[in-house]
ZADO-1210 file (C-alpha; in nm, 4 decimals, padded with zeros to 6 digits):
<atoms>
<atom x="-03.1850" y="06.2715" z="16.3254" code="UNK" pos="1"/>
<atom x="-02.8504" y="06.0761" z="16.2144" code="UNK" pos="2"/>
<atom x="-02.9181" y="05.7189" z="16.1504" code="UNK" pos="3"/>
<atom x="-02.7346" y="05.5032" z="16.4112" code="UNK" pos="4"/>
<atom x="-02.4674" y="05.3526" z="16.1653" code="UNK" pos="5"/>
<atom x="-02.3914" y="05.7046" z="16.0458" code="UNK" pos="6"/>
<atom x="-02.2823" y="05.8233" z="16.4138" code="UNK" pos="7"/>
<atom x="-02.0924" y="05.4922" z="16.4691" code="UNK" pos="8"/>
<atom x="-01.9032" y="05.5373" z="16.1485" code="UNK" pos="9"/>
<atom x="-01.8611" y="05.9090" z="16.2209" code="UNK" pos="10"/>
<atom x="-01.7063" y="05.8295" z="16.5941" code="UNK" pos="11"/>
<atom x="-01.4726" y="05.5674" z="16.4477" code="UNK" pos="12"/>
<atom x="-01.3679" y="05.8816" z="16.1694" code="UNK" pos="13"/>
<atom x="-01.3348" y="06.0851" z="16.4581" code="UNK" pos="14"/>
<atom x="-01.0661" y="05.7988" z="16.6216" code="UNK" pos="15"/>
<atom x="-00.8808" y="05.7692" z="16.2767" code="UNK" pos="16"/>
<atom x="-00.8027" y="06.1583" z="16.2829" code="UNK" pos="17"/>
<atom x="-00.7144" y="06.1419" z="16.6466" code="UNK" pos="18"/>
<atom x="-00.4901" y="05.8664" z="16.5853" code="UNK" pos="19"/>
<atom x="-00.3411" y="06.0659" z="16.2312" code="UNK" pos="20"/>
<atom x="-00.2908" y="06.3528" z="16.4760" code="UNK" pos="21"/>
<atom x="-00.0951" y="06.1179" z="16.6947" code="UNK" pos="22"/>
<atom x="00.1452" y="05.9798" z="16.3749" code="UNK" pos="23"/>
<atom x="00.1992" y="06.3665" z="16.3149" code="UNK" pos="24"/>
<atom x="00.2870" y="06.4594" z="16.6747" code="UNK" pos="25"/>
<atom x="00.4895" y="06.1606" z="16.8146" code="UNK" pos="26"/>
<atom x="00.8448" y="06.1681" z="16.7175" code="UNK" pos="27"/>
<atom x="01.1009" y="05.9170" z="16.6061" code="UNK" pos="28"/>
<atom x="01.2842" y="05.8865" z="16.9074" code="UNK" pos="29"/>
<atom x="01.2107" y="05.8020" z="17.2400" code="UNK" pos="30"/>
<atom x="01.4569" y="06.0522" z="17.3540" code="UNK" pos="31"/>
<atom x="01.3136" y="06.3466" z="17.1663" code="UNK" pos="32"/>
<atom x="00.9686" y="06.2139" z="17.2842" code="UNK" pos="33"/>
<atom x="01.1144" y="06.2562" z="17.6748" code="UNK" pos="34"/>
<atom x="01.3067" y="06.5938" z="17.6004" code="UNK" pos="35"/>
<atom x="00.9945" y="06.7701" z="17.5058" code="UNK" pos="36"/>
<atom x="00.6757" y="06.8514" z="17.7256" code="UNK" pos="37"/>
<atom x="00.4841" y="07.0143" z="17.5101" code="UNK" pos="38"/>
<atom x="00.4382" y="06.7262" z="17.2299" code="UNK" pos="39"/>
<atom x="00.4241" y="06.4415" z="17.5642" code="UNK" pos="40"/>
<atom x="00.1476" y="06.6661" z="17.6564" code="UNK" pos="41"/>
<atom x="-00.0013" y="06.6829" z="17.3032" code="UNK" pos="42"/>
<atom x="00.0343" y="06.3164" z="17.2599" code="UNK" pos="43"/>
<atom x="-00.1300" y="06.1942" z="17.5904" code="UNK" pos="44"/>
<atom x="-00.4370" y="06.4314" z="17.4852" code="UNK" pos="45"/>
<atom x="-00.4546" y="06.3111" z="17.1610" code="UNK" pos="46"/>
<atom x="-00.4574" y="05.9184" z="17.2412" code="UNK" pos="47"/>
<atom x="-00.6930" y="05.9965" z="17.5475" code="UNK" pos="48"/>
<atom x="-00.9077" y="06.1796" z="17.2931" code="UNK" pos="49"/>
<atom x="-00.8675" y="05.8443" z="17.0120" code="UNK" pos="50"/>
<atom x="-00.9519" y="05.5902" z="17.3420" code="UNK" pos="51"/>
<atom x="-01.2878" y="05.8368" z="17.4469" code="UNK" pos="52"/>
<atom x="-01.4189" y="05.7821" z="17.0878" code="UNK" pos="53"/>
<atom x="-01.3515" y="05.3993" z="17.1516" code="UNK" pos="54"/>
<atom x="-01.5326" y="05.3960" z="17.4650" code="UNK" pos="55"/>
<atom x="-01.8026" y="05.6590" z="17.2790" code="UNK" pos="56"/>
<atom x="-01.8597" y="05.3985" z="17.0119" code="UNK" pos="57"/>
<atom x="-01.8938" y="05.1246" z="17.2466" code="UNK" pos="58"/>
<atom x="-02.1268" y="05.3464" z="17.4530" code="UNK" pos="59"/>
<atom x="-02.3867" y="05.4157" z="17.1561" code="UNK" pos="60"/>
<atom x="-02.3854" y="05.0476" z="17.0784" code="UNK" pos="61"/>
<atom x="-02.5006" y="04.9608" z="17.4217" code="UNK" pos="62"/>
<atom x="-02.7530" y="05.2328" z="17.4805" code="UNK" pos="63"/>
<atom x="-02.9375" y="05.1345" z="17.0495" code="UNK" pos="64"/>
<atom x="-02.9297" y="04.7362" z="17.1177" code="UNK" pos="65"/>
<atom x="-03.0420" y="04.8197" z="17.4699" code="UNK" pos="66"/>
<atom x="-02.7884" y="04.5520" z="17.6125" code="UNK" pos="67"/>
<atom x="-02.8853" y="04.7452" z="17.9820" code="UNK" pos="68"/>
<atom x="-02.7719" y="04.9822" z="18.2223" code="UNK" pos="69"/>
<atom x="-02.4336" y="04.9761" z="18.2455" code="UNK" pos="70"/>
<atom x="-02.2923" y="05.0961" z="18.6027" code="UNK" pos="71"/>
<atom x="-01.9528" y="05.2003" z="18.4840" code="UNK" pos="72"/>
<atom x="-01.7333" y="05.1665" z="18.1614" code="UNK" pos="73"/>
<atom x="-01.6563" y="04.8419" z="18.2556" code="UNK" pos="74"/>
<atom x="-01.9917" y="04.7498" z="18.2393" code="UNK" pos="75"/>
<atom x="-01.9893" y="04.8529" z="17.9060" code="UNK" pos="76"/>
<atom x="-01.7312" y="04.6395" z="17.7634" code="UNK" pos="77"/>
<atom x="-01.8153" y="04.3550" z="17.9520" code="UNK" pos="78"/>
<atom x="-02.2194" y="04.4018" z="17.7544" code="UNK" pos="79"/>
<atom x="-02.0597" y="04.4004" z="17.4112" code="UNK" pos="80"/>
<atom x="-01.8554" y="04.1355" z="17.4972" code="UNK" pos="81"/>
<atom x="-02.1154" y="03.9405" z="17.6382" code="UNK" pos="82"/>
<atom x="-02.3380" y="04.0391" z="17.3148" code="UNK" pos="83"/>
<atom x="-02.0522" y="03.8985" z="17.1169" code="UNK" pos="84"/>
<atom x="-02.0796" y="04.2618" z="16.9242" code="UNK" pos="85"/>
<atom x="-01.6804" y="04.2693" z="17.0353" code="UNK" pos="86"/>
<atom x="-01.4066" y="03.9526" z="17.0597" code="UNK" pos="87"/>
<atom x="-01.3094" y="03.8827" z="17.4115" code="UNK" pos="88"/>
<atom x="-00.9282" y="04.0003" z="17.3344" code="UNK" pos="89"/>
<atom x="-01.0539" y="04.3056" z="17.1976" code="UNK" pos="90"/>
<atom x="-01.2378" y="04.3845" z="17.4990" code="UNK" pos="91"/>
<atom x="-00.9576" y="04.3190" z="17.7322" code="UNK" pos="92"/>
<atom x="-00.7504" y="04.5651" z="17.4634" code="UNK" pos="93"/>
<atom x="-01.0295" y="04.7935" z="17.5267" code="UNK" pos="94"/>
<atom x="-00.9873" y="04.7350" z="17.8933" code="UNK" pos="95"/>
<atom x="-00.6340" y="04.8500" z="17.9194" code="UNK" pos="96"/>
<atom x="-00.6838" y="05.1125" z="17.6856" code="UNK" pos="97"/>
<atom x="-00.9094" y="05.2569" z="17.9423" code="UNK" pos="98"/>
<atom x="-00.6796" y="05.1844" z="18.2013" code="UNK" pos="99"/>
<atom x="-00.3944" y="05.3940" z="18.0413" code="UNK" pos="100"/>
<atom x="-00.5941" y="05.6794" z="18.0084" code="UNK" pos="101"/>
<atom x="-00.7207" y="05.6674" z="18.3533" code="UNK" pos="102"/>
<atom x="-00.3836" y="05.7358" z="18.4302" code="UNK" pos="103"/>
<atom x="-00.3361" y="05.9839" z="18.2110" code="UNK" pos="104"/>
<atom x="-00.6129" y="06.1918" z="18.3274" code="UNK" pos="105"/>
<atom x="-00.5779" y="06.1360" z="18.7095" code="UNK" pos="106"/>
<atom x="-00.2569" y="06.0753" z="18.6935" code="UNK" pos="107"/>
<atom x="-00.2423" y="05.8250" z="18.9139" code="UNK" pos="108"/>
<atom x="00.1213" y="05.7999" z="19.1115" code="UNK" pos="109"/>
<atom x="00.4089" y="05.9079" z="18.8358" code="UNK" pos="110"/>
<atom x="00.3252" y="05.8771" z="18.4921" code="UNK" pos="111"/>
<atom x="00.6686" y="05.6938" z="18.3276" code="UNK" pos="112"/>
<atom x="00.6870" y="05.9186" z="18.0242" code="UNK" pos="113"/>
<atom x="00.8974" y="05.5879" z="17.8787" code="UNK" pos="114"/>
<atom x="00.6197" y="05.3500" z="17.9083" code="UNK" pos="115"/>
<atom x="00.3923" y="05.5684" z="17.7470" code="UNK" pos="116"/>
<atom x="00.6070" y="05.6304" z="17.4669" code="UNK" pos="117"/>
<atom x="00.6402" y="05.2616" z="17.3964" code="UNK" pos="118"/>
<atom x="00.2742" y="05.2481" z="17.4639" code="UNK" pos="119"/>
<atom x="00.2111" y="05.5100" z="17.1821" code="UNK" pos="120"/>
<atom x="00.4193" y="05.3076" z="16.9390" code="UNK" pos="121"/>
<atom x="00.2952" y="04.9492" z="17.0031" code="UNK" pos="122"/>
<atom x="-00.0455" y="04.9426" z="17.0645" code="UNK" pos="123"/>
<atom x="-00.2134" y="05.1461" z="16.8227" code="UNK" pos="124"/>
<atom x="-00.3021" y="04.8264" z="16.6278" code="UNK" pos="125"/>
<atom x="-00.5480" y="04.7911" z="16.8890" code="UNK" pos="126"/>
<atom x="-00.7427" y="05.0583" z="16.7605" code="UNK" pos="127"/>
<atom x="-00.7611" y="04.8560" z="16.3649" code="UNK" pos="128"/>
<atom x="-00.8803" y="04.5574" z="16.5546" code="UNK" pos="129"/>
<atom x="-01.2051" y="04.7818" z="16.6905" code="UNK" pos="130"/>
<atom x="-01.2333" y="04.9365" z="16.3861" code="UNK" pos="131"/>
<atom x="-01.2207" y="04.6517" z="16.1844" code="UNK" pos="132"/>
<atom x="-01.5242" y="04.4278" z="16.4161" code="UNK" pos="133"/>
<atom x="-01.7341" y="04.7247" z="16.4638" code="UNK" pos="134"/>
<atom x="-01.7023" y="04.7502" z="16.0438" code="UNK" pos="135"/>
<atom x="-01.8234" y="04.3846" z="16.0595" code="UNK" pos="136"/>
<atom x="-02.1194" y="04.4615" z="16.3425" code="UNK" pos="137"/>
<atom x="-02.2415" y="04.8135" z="16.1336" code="UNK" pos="138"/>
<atom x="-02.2387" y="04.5180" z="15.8359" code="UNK" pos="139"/>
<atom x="-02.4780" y="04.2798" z="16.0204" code="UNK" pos="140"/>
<atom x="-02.7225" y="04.5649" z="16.1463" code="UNK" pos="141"/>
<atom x="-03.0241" y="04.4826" z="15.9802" code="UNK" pos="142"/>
</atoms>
């Protein structure tokens, strides 16, 4: 069986190559971004794939500390958070990460192909932040 801390570390690997993927795919311009279907397509799959992995990590952290039985993935943000195992910004990041690919997948109303290309090129940082305090829970794992 894979120690816990391995399969954290190898979800948050699993992120970074989603989000490498993404650097590869999205292009320079917005309007080559909107011009093209196939690489919008290819880009919302690939951050919905980087944010599952997120939510994944998140998930196993819950379910090894036994923080409780979370009803929905709200639930489990709001039991890392509460754990102090994430930093309340980070968990609203986390929150609206979730919410932007809900509306990818379901496609809720219209997706504006412009707000998720600004979307793809501003908030990736969001994604170092969760590395970066899971890195410093995996550390304090005793």
């Amino acid at each position: 069986m894979i120690p816990f801390k391995k399969k954290i570390l190898q979800k948050a690997e699993e992120m970074n190559k989603y989000l490498l993927d993404l650097e590869d795919l999205l292009p320079k311009t917005k309007k080559e971004y909107l011009q093209d279907i196939k690489t919008k397509r290819a880009c919302e799959k690939t951050i919905e794939l980087a944010i599952e992995s997120v939510i994944s990590v998140i998930s196993m952290i819950v379910s090894e500390e036994r923080l409780g039985i979370p009803e929905s993935e709200d639930d489990l943000i709001l039991l890392v958070e509460l754990k102090e195992i994430i930093s309340r910004m980070l968990a609203q990041k986390i929150r609206q990460m979730k919410g932007f690919r809900n509306i990818l997948v379901h496609r809720y109303g219209t997706v504006n192909d412009s707000l998720v290309y600004q979307y793809l090129l501003k908030e990736l940082d969001d994604f170092t932040i969760f590395e970066r305090e899971i890195n410093i829970y995996i550390k304090n794992l005793k």
